[in-house]
C-alpha positions as a Python dict, from the first residue, in 0.01 Angstrom:
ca = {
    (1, 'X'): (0, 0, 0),
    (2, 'X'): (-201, -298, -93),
    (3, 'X'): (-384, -555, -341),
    (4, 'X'): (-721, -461, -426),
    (5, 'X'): (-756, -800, -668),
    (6, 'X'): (-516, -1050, -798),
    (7, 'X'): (-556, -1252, -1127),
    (8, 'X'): (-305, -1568, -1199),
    (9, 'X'): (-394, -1773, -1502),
    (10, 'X'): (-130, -2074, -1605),
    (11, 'X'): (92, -1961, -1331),
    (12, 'X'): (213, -2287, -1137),
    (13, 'X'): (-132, -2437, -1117),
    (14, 'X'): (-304, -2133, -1038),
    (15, 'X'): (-662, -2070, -1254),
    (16, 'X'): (-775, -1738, -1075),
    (17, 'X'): (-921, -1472, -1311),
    (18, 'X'): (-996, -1195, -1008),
    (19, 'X'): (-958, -1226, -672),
    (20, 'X'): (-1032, -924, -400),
    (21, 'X'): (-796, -929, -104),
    (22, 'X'): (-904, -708, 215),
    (23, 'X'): (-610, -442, 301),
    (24, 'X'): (-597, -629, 594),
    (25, 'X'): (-526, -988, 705),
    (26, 'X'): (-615, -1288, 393),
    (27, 'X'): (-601, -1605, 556),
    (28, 'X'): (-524, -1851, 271),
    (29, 'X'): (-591, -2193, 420),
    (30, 'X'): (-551, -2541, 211),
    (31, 'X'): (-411, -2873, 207),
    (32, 'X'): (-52, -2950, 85),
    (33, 'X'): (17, -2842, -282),
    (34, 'X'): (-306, -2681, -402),
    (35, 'X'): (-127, -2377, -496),
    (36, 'X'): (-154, -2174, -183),
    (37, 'X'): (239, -2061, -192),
    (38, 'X'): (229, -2020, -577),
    (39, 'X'): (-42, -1765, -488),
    (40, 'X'): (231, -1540, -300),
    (41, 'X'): (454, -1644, -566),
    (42, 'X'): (239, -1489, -843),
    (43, 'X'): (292, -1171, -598),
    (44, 'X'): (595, -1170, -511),
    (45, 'X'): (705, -1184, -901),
    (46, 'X'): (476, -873, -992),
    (47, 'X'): (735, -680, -748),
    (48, 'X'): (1039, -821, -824),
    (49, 'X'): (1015, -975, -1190),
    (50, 'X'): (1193, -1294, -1058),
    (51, 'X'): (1081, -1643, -870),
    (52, 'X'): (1117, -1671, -513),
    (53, 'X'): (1178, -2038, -593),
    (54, 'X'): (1233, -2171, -980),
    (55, 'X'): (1545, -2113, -1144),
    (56, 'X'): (1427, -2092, -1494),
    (57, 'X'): (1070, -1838, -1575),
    (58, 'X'): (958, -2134, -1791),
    (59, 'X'): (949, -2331, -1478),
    (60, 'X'): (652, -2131, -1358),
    (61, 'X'): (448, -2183, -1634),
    (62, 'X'): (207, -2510, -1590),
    (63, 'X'): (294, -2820, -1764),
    (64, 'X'): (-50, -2817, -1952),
    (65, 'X'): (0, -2448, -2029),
    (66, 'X'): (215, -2275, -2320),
    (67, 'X'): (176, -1941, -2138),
    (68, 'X'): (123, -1757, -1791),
    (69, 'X'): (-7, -1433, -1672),
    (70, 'X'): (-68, -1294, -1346),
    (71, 'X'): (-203, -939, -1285),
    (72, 'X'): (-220, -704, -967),
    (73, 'X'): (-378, -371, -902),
    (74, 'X'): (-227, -201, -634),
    (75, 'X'): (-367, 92, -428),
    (76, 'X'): (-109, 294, -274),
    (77, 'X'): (-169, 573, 25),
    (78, 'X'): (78, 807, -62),
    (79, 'X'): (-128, 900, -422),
    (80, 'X'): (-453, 749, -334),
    (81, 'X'): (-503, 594, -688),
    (82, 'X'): (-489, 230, -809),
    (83, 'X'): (-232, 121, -1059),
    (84, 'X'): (-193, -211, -1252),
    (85, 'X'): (121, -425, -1265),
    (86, 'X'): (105, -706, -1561),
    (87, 'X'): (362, -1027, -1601),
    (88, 'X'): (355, -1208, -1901),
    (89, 'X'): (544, -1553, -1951),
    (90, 'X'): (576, -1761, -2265),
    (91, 'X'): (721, -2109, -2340),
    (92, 'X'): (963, -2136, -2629),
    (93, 'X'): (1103, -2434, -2671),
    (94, 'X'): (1368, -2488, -2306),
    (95, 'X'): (1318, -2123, -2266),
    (96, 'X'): (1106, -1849, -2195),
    (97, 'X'): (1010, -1532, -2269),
    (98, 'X'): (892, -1256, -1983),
    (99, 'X'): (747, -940, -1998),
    (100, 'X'): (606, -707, -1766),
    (101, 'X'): (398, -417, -1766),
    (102, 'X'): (301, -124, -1549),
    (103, 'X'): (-48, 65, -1618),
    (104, 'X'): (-33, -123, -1909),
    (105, 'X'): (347, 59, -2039),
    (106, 'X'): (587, -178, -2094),
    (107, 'X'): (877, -218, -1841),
    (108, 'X'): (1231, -206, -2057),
    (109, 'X'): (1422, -240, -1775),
    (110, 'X'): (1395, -402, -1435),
    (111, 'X'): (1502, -96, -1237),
    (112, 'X'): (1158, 62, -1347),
    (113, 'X'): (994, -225, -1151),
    (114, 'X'): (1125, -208, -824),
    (115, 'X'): (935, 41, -549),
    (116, 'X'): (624, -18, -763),
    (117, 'X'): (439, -325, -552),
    (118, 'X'): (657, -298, -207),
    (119, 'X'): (661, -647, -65),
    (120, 'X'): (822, -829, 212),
    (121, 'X'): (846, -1179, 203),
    (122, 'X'): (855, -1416, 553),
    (123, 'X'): (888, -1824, 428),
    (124, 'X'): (1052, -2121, 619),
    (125, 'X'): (1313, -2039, 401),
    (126, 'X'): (1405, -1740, 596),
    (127, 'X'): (1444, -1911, 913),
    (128, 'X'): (1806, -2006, 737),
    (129, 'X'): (1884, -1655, 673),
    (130, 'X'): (2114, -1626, 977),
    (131, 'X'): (2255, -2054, 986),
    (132, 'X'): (2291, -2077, 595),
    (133, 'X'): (2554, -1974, 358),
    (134, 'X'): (2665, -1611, 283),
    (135, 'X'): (2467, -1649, -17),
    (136, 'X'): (2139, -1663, 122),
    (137, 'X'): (2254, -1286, 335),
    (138, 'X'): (2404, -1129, 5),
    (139, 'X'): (2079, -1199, -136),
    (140, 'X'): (1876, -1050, 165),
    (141, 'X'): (2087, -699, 92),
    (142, 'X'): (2014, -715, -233),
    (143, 'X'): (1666, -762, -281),
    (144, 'X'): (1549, -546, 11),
    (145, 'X'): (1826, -253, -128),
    (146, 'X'): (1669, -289, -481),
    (147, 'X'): (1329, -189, -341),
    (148, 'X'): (1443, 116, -249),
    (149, 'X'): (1706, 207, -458),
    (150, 'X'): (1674, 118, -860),
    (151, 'X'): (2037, 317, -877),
    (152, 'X'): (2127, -9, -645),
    (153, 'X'): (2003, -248, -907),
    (154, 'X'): (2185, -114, -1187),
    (155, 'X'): (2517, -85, -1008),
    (156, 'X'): (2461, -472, -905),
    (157, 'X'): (2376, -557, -1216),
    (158, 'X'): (2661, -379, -1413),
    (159, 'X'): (2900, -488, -1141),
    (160, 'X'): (2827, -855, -1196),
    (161, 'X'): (2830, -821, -1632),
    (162, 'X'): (3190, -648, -1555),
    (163, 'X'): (3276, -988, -1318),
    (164, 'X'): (3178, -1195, -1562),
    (165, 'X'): (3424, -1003, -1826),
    (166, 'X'): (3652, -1043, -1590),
    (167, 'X'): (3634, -1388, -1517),
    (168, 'X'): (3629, -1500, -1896),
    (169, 'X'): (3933, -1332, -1973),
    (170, 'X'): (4110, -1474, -1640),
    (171, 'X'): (4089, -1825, -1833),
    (172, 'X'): (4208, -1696, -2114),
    (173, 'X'): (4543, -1540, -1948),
    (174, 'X'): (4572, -1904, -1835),
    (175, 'X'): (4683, -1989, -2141),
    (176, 'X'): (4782, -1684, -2301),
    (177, 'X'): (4917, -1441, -2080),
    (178, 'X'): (5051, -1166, -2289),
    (179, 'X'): (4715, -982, -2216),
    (180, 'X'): (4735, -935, -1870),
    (181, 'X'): (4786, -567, -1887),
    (182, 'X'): (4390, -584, -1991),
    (183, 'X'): (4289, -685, -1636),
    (184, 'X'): (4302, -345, -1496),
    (185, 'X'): (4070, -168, -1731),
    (186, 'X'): (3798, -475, -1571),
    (187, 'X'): (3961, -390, -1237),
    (188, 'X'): (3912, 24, -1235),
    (189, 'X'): (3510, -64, -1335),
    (190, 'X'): (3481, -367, -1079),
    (191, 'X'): (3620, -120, -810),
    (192, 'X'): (3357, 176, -916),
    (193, 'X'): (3024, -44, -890),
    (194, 'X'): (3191, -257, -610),
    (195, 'X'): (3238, 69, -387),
    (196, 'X'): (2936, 221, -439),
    (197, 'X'): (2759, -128, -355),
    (198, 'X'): (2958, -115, -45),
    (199, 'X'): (2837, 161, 50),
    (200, 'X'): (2473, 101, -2),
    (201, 'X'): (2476, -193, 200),
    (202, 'X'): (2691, -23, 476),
    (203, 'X'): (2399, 252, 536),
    (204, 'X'): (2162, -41, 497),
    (205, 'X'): (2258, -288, 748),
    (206, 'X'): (2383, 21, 992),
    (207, 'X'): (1963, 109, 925),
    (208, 'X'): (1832, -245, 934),
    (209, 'X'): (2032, -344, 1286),
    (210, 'X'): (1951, -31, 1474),
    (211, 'X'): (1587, -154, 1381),
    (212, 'X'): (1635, -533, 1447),
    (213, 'X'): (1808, -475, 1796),
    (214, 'X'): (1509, -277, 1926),
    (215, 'X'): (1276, -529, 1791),
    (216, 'X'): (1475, -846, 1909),
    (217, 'X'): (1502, -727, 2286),
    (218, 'X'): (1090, -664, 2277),
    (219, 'X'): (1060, -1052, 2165),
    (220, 'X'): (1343, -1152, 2420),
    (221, 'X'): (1209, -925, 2705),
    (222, 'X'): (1480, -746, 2731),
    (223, 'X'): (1765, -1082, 2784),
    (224, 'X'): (1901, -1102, 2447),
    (225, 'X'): (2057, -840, 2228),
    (226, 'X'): (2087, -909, 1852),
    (227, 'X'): (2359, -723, 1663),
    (228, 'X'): (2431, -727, 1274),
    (229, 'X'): (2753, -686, 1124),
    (230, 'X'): (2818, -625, 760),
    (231, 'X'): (3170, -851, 691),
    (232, 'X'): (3268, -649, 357),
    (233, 'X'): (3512, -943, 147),
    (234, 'X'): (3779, -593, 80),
    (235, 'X'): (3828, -430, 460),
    (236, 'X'): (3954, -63, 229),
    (237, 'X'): (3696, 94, 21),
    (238, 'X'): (3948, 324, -128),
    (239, 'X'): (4192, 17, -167),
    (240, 'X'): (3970, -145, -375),
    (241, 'X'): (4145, -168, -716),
    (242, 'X'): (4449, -246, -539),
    (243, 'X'): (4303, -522, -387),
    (244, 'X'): (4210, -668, -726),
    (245, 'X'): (4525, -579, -859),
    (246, 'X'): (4725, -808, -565),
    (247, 'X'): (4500, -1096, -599),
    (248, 'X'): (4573, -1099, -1035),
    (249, 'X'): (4806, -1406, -1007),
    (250, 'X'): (4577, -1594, -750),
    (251, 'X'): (4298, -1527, -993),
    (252, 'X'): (4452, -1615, -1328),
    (253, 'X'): (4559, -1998, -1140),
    (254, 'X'): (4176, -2058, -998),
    (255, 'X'): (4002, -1876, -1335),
    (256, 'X'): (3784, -1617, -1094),
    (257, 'X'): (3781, -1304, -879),
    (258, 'X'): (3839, -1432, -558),
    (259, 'X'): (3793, -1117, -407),
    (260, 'X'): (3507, -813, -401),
    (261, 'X'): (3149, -784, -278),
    (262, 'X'): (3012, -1086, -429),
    (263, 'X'): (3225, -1245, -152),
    (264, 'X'): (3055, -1037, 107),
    (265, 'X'): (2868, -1164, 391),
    (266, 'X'): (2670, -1086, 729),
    (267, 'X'): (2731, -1160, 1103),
    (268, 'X'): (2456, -1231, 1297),
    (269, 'X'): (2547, -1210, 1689),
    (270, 'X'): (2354, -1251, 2012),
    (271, 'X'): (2535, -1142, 2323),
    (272, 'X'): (2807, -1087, 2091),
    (273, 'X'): (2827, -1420, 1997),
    (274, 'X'): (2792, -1599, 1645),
    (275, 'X'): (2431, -1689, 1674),
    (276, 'X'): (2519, -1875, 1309),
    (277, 'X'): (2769, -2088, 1492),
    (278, 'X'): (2658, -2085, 1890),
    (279, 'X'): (2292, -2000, 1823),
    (280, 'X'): (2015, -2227, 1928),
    (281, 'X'): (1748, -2254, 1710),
    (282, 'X'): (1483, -2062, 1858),
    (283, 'X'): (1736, -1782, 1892),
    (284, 'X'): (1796, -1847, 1501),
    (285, 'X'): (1456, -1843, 1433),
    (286, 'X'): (1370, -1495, 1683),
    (287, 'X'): (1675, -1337, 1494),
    (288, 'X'): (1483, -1392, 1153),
    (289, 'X'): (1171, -1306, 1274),
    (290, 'X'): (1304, -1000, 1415),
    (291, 'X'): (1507, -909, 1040),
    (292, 'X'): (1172, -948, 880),
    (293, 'X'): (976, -724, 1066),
    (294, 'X'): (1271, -478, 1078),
    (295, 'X'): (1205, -483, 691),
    (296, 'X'): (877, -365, 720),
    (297, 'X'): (981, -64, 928),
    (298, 'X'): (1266, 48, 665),
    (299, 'X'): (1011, 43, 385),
    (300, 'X'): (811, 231, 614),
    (301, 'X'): (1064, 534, 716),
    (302, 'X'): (1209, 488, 323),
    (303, 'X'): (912, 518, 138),
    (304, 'X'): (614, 667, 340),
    (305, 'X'): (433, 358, 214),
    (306, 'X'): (340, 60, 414),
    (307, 'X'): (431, -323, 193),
    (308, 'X'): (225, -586, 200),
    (309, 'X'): (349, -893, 388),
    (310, 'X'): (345, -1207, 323),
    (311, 'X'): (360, -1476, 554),
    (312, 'X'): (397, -1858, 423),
    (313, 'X'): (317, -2133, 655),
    (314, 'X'): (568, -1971, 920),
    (315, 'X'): (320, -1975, 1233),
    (316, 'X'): (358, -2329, 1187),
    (317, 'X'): (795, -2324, 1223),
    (318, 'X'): (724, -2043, 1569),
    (319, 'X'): (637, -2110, 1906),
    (320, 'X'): (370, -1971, 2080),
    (321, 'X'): (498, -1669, 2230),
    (322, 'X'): (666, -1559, 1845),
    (323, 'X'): (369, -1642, 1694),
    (324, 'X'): (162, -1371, 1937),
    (325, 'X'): (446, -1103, 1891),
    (326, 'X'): (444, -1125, 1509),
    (327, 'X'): (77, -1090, 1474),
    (328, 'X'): (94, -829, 1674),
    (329, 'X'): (277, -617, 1458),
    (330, 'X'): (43, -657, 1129),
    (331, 'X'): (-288, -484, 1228),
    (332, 'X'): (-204, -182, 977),
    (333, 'X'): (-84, -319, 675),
    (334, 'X'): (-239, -550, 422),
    (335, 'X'): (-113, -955, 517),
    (336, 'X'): (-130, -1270, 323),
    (337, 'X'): (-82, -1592, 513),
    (338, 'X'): (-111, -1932, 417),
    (339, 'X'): (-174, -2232, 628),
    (340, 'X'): (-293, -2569, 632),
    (341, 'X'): (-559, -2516, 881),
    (342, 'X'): (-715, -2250, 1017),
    (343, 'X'): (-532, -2213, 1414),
    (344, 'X'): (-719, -2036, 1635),
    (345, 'X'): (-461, -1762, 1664),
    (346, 'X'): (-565, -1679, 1329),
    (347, 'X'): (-936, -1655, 1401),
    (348, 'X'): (-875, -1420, 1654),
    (349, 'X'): (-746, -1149, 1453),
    (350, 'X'): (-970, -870, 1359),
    (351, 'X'): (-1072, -814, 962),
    (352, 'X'): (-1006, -1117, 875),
    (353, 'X'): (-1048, -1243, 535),
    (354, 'X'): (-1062, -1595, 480),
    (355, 'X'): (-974, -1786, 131),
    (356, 'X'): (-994, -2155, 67),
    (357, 'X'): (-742, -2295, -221),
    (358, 'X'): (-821, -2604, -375),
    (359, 'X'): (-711, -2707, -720),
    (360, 'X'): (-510, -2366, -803),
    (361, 'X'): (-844, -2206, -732),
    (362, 'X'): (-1005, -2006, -464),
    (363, 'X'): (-1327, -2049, -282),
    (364, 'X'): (-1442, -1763, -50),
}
C-alpha cells in the first residue's frame, strides 16, 4: 500500500493542492515549523479520523482559515486499484465539524475507516512509549488493534459510552443511594465489551512480542532480550462482573470505576527486568524502535498489505548503529521522513525522493 498524491489545503499551515509521493522513501527536509510534521499529520488523520497531536479537530484548522481539507489516493497491492480517502473540517464557532469520505461515499461511522489507509506512525513521542504512563501503552493497543479489527473499535467505543453511564450514576448514588441495585445492569455490559477487549489485546501483544523479541535481539546482537507483558487491571476474565460488583462501595466514595481495562497497562522488560524502571535510555529507545517495526510486520502477516511508514525527525533522537538497522528495514514499503537537513544516511538510500517544505508548501 501507498500514496500516489496528497492534497492538504487549510490544514495546520499546509497550502498543497497535489503532491506525488514515490512508493518508496520521501525525504521531507525543512527548517523548524514550516509544516513538515503537519504533512504526516494530514496522513495520519486520513487513516485514523483523529489528530496525532490536537485535542480539539478545530485546532487543526489554520487560524486564517474557516475550513480544512486534506485528500489521499491510495494504491493498494492486494486489488491493484487506487481509491480516494477525503477529510473535511469546518469551524463553528469553539467547535468543529468533521467529515470524511471514502471514494467519495460518506463514512457514517469510524469503524468503516480503519484498514482503509494502513499507517504506522514512528515520532519522538514514541520513544516514551515504554518510560511514560500506562496511558500512552493503552493507547498503542488500541490504535494498532483498530487497524485491524473495526469489531475492536466498536467494542472500545461502546465499552467506554457504558463507563461513562456508569460513572454518572456512581455520583448520583453518592447522594441518593436507593438506586444502587441499577449498577449491575452497567456492570453485566461493562464486563461483555471489557472481556472481549481483553481478549483482543491478549492475542495482540502475545503477536506483537513474539515479533519484537526477534527484532530486538537483531539490534542488540544477540545480548539483550526484550519481552512484553500485557498487565490486564482484572487478573479473571470470567470474574469480571464480580470484580465490578466488589469494588461498588469503593466506587460510589471516589465517583468512578476504579477497576476494568481502561486501567490496563503494559510491561516492558529486558533481561527480565523493568526496562520502564531499570532501563537506560538507549535500551528505552531500541525497545521502541523495535515495537515500531514489529508493527509493520503484524500489518503485514494481518492484512497481506504492506503500510506506509512514517518517520518524524526520529534519526535525529537514534544513534548511529539504530539509525542503520531501521533503514534497513524500509526498502519495500512506501516511507515518509522528515528532517531538518538532509544527513548523509539519508542520501544513501536508493529511490529516494526528496521534498523541500517551506511555508506549508512543497518545493521538489
Amino acid at each position: 500500500m501507498w500514496i500516489d498524491t496528497l492534497s492538504a489545503v487549510g490544514f495546520r499551515n499546509l497550502n498543497i493542492l497535489s503532491q506525488e509521493l514515490t512508493p518508496g522513501v520521501n525525504i521531507i527536509h525543512g527548517m523548524n515549523a514550516q509544516g513538515k510534521t503537519s504533512f504526516l499529520e494530514a496522513v495520519y488523520f486520513c487513516a485514523f479520523g483523529r489528530s496525532l497531536r490536537a485535542g480539539n479537530d478545530k485546532d487543526l484548522v489554520n487560524f486564517d482559515k474557516s475550513t480544512a481539507h486534506v485528500r489521499v489516493d491510495v494504491n493498494t497491492q492486494l486489488n491493484g486499484y487506487t481509491s480516494t480517502i477525503d477529510a473535511h473540517i469546518e469551524k463553528v464557532g469553539q467547535k468543529s465539524i468533521k467529515g470524511l469520505m471514502f471514494n467519495r461515499v460518506p463514512i457514517k461511522h469510524m469503524k468503516d475507516l480503519f484498514g482503509r489507509l494502513l499507517v504506522v506512525m514512528f515520532s519522538p513521542d514514541d520513544l516514551r512509549l515504554v518510560k511514560a504512563g500506562p496511558y500512552e501503552r493503552r493507547r498503542f493497543m488500541d490504535m494498532e488493534i483498530c487497524q485491524l479489527s473495526p469489531i475492536y473499535y466498536s467494542d472500545l467505543k461502546e465499552y467506554h459510552r457504558v463507563l461513562k453511564q456508569r460513572n454518572a450514576l456512581l455520583k448520583i448514588l453518592q447522594k441518593d443511594k436507593t438506586q444502587q441495585e441499577s449498577l449491575s445492569i452497567w456492570d453485566e455490559q461493562l464486563a461483555n465489551y471489557g472481556k472481549r477487549i481483553m481478549r483482543a489485546r491478549f492475542a495482540f501483544i502475545e503477536k506483537i512480542n513474539r515479533i519484537a523479541k526477534e527484532i530486538h535481539l537483531n539490534i542488540t546482537q544477540g545480548t539483550e532480550e526484550l519481552q512484553l507483558i500485557y498487565l490486564p487491571n482484572v487478573s479473571d476474565m470470567e470474574a469480571y462482573a464480580d470484580s465490578l460488583k466488589k469494588s461498588q462501595t469503593r466506587d460510589i466514595a471516589q465517583a468512578t470505576t476504579t477497576v476494568g481495562i481502561h486501567k490496563d497497562d503494559i510491561n516492558f522488560t529486558i533481561d527480565n527486568i523493568s526496562a520502564r524502571f531499570y532501563g537506560s535510555q538507549g535500551q528505552q529507545r531500541t525497545a521502541a524502535l523495535s515495537i515500531k517495526l514489529a508493527e509493520i510486520e503484524i500489518i503485514k502477516k494481518s492484512t497481506n498489505e504492506t503500510p506506509v511508514l512514517l518517520l518524524d525527525d526520529v534519526l535525529s533522537e537514534l544513534d548511529g548503529s539504530r539509525q542503520n538497522f531501521l533503514l534497513k528495514q524500509i526498502t519495500n514499503l512506501q516511507t515518509l521522513i522528515t528532517c531538518t537537513g538532509l544527513e548523509d544516511v539519508l542520501l544513501n538510500l536508493k529511490d529516494h525522493n526528496i521534498l523541500k517544505m517551506q511555508n506549508g508548501t512543497i518545493r521538489k
